[in-house]
TORRO-768936 format. One record per residue: residue in one letter; x, y negated, z of N, C-alpha, C, O, CB in turn. Coordinates in steps of 0.2 Angstrom, whole numbers, padded with zeros to 4 digits, always signed. Glycine has a CB too. Layout:
<atoms>
aXYZXYZXYZXYZXYZ ...
</atoms>
This chain:
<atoms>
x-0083+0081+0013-0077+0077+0010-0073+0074+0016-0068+0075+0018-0078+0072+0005 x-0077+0070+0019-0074+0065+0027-0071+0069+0030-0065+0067+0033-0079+0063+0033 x-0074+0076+0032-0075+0080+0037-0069+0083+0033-0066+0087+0038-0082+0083+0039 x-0066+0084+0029-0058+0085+0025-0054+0082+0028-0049+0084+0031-0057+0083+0017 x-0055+0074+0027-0052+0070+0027-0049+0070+0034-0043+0070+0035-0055+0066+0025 x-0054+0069+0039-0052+0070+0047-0045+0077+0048-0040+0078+0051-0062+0073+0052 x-0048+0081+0044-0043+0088+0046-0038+0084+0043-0033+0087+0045-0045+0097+0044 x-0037+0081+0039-0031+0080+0035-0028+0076+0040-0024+0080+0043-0032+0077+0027 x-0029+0071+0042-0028+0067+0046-0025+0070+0053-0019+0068+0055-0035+0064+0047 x-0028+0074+0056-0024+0078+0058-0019+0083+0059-0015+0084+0064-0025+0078+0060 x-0020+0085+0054-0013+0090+0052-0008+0086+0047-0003+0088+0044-0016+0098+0047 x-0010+0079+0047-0001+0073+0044+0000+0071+0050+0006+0072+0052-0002+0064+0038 x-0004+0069+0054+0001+0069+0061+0003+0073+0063+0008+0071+0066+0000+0065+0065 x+0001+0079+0065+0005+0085+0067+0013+0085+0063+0018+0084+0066+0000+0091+0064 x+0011+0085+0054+0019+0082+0051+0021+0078+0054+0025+0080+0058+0020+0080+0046 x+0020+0073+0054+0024+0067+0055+0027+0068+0062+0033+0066+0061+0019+0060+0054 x+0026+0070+0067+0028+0071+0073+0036+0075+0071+0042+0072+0073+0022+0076+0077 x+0036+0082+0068+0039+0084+0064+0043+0082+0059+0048+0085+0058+0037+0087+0062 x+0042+0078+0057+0044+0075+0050+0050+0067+0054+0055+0065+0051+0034+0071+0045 x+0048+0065+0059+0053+0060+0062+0058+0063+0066+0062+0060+0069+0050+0056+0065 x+0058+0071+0066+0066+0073+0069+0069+0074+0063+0075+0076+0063+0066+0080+0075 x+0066+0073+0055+0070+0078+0052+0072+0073+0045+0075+0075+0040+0065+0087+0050 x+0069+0065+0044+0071+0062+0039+0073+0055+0043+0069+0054+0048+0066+0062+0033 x+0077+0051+0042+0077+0046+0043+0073+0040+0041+0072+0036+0046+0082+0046+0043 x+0069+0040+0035+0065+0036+0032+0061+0036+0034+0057+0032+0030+0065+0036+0029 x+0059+0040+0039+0052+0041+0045+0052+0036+0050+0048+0035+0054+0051+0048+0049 x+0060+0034+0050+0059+0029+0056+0057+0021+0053+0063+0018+0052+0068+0029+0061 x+0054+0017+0051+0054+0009+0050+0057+0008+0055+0060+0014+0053+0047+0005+0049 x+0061+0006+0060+0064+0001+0063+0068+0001+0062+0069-0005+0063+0064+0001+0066 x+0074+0005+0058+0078+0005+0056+0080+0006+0047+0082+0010+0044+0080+0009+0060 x+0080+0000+0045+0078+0000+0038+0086+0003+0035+0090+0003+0039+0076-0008+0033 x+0086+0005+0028+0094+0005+0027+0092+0005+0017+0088+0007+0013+0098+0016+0031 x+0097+0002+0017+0095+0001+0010+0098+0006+0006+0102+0010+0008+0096-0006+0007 x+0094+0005-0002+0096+0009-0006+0101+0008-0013+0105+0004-0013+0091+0012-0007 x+0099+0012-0017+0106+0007-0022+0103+0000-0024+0098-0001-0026+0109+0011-0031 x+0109-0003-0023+0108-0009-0025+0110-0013-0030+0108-0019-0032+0109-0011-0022 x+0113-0008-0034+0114-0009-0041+0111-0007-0048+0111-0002-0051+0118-0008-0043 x+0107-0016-0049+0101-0015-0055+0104-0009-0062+0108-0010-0066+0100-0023-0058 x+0099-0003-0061+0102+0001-0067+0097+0001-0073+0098+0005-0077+0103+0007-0066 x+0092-0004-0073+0089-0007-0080+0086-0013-0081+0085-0015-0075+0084-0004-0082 x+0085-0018-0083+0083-0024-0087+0079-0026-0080+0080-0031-0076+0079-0024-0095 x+0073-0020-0079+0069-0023-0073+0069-0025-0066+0066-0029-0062+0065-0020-0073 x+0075-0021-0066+0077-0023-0060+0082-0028-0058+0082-0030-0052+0078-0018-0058 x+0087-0030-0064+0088-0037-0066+0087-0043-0065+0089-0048-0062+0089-0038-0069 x+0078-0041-0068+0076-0048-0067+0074-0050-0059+0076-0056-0057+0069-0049-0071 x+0072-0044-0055+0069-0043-0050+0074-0043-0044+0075-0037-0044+0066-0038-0050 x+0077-0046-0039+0083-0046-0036+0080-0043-0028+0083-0040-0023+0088-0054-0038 x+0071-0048-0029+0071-0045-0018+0070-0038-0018+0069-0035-0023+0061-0049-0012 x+0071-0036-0012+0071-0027-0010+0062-0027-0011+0059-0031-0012+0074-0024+0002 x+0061-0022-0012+0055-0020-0011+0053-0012-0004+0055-0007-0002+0053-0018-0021 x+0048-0017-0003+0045-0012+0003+0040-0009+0001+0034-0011-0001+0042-0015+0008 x+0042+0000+0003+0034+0003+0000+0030+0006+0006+0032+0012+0008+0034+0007-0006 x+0022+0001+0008+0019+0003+0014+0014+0008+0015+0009+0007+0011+0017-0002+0015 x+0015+0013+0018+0009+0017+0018+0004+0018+0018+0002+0013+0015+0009+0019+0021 x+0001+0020+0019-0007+0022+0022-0010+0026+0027-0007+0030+0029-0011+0024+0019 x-0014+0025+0029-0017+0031+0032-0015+0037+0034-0014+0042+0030-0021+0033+0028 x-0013+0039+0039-0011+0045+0041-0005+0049+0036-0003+0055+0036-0018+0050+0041 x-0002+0045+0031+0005+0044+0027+0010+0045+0030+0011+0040+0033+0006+0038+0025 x+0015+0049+0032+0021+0050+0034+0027+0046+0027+0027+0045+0021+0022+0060+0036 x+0030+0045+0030+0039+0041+0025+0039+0045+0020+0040+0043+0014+0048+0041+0030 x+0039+0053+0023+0041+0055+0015+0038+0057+0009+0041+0059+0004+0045+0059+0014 x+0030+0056+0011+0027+0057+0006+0026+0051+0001+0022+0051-0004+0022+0060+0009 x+0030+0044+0002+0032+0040-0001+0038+0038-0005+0039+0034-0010+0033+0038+0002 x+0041+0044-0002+0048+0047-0006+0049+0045-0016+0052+0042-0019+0048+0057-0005 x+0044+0049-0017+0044+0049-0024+0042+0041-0029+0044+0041-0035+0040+0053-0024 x+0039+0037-0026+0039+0031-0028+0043+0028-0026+0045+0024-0030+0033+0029-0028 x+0046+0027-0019+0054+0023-0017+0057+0028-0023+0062+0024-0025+0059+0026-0008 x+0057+0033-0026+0065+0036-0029+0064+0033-0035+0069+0033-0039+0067+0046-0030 x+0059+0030-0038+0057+0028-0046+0060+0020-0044+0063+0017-0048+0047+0030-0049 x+0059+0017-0039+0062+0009-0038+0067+0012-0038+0070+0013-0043+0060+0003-0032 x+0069+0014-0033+0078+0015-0033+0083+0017-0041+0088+0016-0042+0079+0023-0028 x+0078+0022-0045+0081+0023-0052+0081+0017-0056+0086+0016-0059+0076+0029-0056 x+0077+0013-0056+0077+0007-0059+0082+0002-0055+0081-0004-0056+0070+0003-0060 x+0085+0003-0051+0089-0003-0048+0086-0006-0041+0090-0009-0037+0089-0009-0055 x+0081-0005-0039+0078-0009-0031+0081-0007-0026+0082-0001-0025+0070-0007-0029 x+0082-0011-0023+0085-0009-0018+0076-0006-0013+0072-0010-0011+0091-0016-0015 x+0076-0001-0012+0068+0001-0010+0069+0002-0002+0075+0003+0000+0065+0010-0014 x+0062+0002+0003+0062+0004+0009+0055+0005+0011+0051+0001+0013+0064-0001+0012 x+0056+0012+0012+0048+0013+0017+0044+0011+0023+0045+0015+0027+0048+0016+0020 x+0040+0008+0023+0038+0007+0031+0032+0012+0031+0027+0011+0028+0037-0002+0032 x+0033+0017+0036+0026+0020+0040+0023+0017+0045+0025+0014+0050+0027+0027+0043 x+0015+0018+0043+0011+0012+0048+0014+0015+0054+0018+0020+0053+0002+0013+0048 x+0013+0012+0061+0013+0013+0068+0008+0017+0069+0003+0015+0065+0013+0006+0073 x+0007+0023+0074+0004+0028+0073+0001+0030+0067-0005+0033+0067+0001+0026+0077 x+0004+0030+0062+0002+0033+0056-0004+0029+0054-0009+0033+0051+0000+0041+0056 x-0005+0023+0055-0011+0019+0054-0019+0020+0057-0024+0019+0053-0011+0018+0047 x-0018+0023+0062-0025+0026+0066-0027+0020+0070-0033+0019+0071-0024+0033+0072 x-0023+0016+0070-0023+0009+0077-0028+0006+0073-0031+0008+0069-0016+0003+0078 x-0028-0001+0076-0029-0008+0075-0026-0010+0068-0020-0010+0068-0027-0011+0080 x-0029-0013+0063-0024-0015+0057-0021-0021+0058-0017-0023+0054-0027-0017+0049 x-0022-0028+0064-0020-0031+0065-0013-0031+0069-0009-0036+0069-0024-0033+0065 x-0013-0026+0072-0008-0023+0078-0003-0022+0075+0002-0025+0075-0010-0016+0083 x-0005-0016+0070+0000-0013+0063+0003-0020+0060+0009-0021+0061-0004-0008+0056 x+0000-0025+0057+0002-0033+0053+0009-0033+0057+0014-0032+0055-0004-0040+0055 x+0007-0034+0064+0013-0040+0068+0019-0032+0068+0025-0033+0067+0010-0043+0081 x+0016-0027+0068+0022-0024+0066+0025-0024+0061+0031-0026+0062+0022-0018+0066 x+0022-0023+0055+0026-0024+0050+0030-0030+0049+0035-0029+0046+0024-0024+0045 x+0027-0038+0053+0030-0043+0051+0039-0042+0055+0044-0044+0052+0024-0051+0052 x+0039-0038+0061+0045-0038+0062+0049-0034+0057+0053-0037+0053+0047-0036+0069 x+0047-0029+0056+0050-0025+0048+0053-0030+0044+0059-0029+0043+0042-0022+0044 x+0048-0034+0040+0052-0037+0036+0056-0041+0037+0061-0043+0033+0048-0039+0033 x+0054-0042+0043+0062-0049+0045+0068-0045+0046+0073-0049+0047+0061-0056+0054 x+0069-0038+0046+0074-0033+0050+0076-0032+0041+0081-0032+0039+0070-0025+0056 x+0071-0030+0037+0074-0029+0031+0077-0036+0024+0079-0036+0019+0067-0024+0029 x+0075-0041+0030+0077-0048+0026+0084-0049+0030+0088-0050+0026+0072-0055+0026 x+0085-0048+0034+0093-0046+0038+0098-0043+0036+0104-0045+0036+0092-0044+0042 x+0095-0038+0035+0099-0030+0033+0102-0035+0025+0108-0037+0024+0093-0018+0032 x+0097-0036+0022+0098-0038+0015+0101-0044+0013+0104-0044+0007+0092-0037+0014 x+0100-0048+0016+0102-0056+0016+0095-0060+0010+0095-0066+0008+0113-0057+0012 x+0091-0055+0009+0084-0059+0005+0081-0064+0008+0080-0064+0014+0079-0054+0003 x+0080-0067+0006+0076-0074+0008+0068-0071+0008+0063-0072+0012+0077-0082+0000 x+0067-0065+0002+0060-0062+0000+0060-0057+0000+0066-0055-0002+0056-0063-0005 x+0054-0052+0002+0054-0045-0001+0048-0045-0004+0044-0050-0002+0054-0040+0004 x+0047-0040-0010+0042-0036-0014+0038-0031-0008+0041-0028-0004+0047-0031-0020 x+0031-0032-0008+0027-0028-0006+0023-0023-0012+0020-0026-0017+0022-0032-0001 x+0024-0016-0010+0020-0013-0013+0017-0007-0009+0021-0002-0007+0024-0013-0018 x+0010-0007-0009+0006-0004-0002+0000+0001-0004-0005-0002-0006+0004-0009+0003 x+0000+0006-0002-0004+0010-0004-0011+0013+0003-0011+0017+0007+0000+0015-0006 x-0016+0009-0001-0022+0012+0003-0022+0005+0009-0021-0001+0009-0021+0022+0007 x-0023+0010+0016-0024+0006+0021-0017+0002+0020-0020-0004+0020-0027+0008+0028 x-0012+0000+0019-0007-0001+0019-0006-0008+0014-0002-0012+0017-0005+0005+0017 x-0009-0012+0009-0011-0016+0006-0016-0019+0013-0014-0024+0015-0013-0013-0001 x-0022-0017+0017-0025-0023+0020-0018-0025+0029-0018-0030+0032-0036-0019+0022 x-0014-0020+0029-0009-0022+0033-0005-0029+0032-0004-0034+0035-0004-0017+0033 x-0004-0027+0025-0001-0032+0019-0003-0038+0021-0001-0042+0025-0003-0032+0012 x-0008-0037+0019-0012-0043+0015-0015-0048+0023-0015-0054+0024-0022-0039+0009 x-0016-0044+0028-0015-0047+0034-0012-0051+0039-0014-0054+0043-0016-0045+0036 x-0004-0049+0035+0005-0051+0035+0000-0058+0033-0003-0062+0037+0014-0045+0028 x+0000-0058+0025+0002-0064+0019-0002-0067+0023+0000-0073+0025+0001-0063+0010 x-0010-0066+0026-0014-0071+0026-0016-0075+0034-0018-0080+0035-0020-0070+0022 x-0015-0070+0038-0014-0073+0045-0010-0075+0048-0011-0080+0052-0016-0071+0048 x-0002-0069+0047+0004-0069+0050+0007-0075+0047+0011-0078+0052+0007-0064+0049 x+0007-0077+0043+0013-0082+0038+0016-0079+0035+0020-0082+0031+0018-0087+0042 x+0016-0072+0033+0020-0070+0027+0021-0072+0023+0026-0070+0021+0019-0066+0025 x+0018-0076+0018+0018-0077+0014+0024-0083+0009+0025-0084+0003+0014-0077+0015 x+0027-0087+0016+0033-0088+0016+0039-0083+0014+0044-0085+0011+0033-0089+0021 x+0038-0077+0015+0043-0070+0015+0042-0067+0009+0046-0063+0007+0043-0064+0023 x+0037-0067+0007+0035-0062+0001+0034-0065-0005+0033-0071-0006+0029-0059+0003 x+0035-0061-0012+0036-0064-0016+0030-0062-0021+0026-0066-0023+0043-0063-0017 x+0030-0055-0021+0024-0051-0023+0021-0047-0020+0025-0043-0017+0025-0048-0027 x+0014-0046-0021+0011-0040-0017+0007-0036-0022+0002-0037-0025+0007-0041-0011 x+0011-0029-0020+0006-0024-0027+0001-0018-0023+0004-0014-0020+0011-0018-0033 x-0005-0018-0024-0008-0013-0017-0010-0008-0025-0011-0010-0031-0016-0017-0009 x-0011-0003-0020-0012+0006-0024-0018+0008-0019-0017+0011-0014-0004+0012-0022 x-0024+0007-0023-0030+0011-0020-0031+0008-0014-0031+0011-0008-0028+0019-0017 x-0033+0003-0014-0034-0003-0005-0040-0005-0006-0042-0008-0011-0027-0013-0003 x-0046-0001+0002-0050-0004+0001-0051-0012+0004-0052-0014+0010-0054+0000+0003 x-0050-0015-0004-0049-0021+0001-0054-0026+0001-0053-0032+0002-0044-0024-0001 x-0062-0022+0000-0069-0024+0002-0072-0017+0005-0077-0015+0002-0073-0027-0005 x-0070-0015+0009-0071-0008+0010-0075-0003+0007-0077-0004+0002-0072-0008+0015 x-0076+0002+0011-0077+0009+0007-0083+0013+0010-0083+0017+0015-0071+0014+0008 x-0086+0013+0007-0091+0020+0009-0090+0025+0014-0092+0025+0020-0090+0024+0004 x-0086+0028+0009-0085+0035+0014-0081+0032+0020-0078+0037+0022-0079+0042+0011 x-0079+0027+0023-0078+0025+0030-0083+0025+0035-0082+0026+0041-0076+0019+0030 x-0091+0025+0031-0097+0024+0035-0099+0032+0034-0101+0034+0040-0103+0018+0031 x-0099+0035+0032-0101+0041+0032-0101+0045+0038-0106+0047+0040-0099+0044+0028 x-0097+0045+0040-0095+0050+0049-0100+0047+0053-0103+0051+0056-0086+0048+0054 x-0103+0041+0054-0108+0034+0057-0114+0037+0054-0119+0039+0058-0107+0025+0054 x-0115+0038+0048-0122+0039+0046-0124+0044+0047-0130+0045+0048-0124+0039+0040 x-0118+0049+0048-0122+0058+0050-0123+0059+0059-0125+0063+0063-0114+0068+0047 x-0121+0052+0061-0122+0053+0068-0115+0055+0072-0117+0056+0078-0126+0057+0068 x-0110+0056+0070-0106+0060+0073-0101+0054+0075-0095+0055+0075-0104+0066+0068 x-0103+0048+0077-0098+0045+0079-0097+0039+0074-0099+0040+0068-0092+0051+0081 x-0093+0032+0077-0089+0028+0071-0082+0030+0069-0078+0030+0073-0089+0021+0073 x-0082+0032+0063-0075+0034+0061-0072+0040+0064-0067+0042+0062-0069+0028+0062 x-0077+0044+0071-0074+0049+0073-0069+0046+0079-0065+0051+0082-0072+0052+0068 x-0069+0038+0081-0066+0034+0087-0059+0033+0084-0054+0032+0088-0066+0038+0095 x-0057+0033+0074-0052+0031+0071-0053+0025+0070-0055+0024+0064-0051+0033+0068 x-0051+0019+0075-0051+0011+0074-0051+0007+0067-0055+0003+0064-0045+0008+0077 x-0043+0011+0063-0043+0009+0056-0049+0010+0051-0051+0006+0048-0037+0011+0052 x-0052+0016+0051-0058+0018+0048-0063+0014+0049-0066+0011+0045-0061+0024+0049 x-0063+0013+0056-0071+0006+0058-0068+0001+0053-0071-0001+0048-0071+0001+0068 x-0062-0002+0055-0060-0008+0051-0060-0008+0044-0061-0013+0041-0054-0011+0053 x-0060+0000+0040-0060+0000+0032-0069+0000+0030-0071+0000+0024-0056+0009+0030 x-0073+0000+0034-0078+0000+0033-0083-0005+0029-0083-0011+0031-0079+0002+0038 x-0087-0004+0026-0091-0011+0022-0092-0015+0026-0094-0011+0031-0098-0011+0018 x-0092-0021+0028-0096-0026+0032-0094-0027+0039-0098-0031+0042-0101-0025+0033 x-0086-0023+0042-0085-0023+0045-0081-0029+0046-0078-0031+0041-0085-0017+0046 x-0079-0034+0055-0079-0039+0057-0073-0041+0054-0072-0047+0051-0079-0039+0064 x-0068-0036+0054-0060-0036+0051-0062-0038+0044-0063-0043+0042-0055-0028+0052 x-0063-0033+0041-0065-0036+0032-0068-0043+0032-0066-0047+0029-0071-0030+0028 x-0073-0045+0035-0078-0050+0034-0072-0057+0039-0073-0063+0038-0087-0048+0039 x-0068-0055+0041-0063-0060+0044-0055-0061+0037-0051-0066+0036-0060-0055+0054 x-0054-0057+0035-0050-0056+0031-0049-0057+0024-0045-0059+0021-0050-0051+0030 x-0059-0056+0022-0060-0060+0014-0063-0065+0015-0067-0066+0011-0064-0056+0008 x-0062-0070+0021-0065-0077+0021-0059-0081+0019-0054-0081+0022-0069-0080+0029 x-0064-0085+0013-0059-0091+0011-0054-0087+0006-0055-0082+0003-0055-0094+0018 x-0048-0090+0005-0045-0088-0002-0042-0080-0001-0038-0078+0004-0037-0095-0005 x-0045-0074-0007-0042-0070-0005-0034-0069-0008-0031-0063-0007-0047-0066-0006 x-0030-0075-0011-0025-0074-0013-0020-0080-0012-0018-0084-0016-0026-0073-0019 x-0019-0081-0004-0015-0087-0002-0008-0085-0004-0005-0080-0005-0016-0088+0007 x-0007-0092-0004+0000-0096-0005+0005-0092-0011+0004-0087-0013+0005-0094+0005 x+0010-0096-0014+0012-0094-0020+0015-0086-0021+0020-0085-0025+0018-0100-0021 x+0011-0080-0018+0013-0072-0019+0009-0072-0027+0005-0075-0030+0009-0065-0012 x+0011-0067-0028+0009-0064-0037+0006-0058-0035+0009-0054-0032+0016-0061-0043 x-0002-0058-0035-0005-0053-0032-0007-0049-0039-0009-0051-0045-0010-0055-0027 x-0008-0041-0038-0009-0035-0043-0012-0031-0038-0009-0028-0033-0002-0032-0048 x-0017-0030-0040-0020-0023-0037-0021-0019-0042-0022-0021-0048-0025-0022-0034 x-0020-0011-0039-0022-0006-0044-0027+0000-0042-0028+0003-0036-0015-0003-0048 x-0029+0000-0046-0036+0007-0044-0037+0011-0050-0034+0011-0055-0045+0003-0043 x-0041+0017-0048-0043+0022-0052-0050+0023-0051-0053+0021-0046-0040+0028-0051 x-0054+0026-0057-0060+0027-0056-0062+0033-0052-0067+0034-0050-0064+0026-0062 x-0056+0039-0052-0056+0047-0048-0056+0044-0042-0060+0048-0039-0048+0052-0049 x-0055+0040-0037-0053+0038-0031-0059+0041-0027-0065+0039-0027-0052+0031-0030 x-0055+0046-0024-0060+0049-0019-0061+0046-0014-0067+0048-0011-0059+0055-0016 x-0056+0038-0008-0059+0039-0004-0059+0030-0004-0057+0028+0001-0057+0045+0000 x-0062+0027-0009-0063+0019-0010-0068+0021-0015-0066+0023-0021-0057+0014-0012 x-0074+0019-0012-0080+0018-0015-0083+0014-0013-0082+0013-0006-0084+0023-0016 x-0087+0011-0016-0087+0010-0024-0079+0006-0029-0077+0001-0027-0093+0004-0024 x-0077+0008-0032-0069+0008-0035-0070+0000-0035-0065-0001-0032-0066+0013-0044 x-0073-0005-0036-0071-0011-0036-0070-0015-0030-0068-0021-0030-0075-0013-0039 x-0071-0010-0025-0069-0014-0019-0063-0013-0018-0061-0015-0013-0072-0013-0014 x-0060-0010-0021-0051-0012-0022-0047-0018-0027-0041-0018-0028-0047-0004-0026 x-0051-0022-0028-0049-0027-0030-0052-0032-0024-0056-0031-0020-0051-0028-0036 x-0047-0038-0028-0047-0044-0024-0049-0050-0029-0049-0049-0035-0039-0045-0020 x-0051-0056-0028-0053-0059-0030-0048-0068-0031-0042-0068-0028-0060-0059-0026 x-0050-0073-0035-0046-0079-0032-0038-0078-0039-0033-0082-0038-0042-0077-0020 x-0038-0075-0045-0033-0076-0045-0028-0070-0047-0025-0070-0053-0033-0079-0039 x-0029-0065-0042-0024-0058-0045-0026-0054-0050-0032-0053-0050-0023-0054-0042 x-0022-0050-0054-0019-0048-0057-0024-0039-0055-0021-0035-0053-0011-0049-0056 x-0031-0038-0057-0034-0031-0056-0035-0028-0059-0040-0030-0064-0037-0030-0054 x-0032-0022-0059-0030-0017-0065-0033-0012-0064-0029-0009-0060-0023-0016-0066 x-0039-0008-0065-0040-0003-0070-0038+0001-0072-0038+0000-0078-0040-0004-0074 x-0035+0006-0071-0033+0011-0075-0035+0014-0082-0033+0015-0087-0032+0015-0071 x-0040+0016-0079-0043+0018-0086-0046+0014-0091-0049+0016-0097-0048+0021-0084 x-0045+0009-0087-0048+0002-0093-0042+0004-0098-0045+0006-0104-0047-0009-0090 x-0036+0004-0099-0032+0006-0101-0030+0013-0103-0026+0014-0108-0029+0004-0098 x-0032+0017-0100-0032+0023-0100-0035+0029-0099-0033+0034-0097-0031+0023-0098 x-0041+0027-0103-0046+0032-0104-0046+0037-0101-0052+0039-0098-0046+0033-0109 x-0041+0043-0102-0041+0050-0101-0037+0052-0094-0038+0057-0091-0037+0053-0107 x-0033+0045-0093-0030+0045-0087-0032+0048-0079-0033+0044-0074-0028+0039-0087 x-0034+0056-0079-0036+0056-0072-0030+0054-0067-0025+0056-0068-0038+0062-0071 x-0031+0050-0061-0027+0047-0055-0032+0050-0050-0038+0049-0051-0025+0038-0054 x-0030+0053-0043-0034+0050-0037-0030+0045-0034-0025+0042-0035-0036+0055-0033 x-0033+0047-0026-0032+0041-0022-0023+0043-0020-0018+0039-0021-0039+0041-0014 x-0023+0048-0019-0015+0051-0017-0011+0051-0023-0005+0050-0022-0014+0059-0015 x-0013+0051-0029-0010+0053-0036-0005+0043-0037+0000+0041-0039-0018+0055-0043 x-0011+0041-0034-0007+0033-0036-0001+0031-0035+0001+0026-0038-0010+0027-0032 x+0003+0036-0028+0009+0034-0029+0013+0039-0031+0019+0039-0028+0010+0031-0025 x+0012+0043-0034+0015+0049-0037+0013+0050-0047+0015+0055-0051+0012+0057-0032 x+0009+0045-0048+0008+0045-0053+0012+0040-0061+0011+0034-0061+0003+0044-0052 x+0016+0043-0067+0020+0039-0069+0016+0034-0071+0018+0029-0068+0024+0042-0074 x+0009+0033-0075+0007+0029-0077+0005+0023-0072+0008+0017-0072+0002+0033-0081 x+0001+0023-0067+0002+0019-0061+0010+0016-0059+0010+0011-0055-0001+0024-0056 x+0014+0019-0062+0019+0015-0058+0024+0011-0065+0029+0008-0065+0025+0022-0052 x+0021+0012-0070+0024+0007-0074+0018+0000-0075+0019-0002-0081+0026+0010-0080 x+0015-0002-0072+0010-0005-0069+0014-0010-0065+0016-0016-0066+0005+0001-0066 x+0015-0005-0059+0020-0007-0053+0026-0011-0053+0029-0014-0048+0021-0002-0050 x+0029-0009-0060+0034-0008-0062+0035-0015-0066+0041-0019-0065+0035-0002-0066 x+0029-0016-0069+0028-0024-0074+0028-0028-0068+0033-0031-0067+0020-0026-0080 x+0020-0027-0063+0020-0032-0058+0026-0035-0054+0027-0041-0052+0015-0029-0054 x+0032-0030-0053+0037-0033-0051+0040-0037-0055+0045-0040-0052+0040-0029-0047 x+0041-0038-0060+0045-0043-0067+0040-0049-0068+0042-0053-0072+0046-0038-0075 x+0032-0050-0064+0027-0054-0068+0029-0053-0075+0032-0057-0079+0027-0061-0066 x+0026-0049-0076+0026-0044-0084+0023-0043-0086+0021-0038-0083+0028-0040-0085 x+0018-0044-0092+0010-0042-0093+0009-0037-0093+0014-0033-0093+0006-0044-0098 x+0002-0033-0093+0000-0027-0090-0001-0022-0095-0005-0022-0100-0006-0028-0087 x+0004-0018-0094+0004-0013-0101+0005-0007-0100+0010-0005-0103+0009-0015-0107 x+0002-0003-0096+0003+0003-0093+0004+0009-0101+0002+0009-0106-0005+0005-0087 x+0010+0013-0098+0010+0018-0103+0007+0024-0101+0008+0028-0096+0016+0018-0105 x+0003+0026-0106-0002+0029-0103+0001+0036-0104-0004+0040-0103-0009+0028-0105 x+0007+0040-0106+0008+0046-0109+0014+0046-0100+0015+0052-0097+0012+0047-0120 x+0017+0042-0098+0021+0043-0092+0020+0048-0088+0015+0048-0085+0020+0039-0087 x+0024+0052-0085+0027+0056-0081+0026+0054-0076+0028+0057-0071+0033+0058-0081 
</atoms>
């Protein structure tokens, strides 16, 4: 499976190389917003832009589809792809995103943006809110599949001998017990007044044990199948999945948790 995962790894950035001559929403540095007129109730209530952060070897447009579901409801939505497709350092990636957001609170005239982040993409986040000061800028944060006590299968490439992470920095740092995580979940894992929701699946191929995608202190951790019995998601499905994104959909209204589970 790892050893999937590594090829996968490299044949998205192979895309992504490709993929930033041919969409614009591959570039983060240049945000551009989208409609900005609320076309249902939820997005009424909800007025900051929302950002939706990548993961792992994630290119912009495989994001596409969960920006096009905020945008149908009224968000004004914006992509950010990690810096090097998130192979780096997650703290390196943080200070990037934190110019991001101040470029997307500009473009926008928002005081706040909505964070909603998938996979490694949520501990970028969460790194913003709790060492950067983000949390001044942010209003809510929703992570999709974030090991955000790390994962197993991060240690595996280490155990067979073949190297840590295969010399993929973020993997060291996704790893159980590793310095970054043990620096990250010290002390409150839900600083300053953000509305935290995480969401998981129990399919999740590549956060194991599935409870280490929750966070502690406070937020809003959701289950899928607690709700959803039948509901298969994987780790990729989270953001391409209807039921997961009406989830996503409450958390941005602070809206109780009422996934519909028959969703497209």
């Amino acid at each position: 499976m790892l050893l999937r995962k590594t090829a996968l790894v490299l044949a998205l950035a192979t895309a992504a190389l490709l993929a930033s001559t041919a969409t614009a929403t591959a570039a983060p540095a240049d945000p551009a917003p989208a409609t900005a007129t609320p076309a249902t109730p939820f997005a009424a209530a909800a007025a900051n832009p929302v950002i939706v952060v990548g993961g792992l070897s994630g290119v912009a447009v495989a994001y596409e589809p969960i920006a096009a579901r905020l945008r149908a409801d009224g968000y004004r939505a914006f992509i950010y792809q990690l810096p090097g497709l998130g192979l780096g350092d997650i703290p390196t990636s943080a200070r990037a995103f934190a110019g991001y957001v101040n470029q997307v609170r500009a473009s926008t005239g928002a005081a706040s943006v909505d964070v909603v982040a998938h996979s490694e993409g949520g501990l970028v986040s969460r790194y913003y809110l709790k060492r950067l000061g983000g949390t001044a800028t942010v209003g809510r944060y929703v992570s999709l599949g974030t090991p955000q006590y790390g994962t197993y299968v991060a240690n595996i490439v280490a155990f067979l001998g073949l190297g840590s992470c295969a010399g993929v920095v973020a993997c060291q740092q996704m790893s159980i017990g590793s310095a970054f995580l043990t620096d990250l979940n010290a002390g409150d894992d839900t600083p300053g007044a953000v509305r935290y929701t995480t969401i998981r699946t129990v399919q999740d191929e590549l956060v194991r044990p599935t409870g280490n995608a929750a966070v502690n202190d406070g937020a809003t951790n959701v289950l899928i199948q607690a709700y959803c019995p039948l509901r298969v998601v994987g780790h990729l499905g989270l953001v391409l999945d209807g039921t997961a994104y009406t989830i996503v959909r409450g958390a941005l209204v602070d809206g109780p948790v009422r996934p519909n589970c028959l969703a497209l």
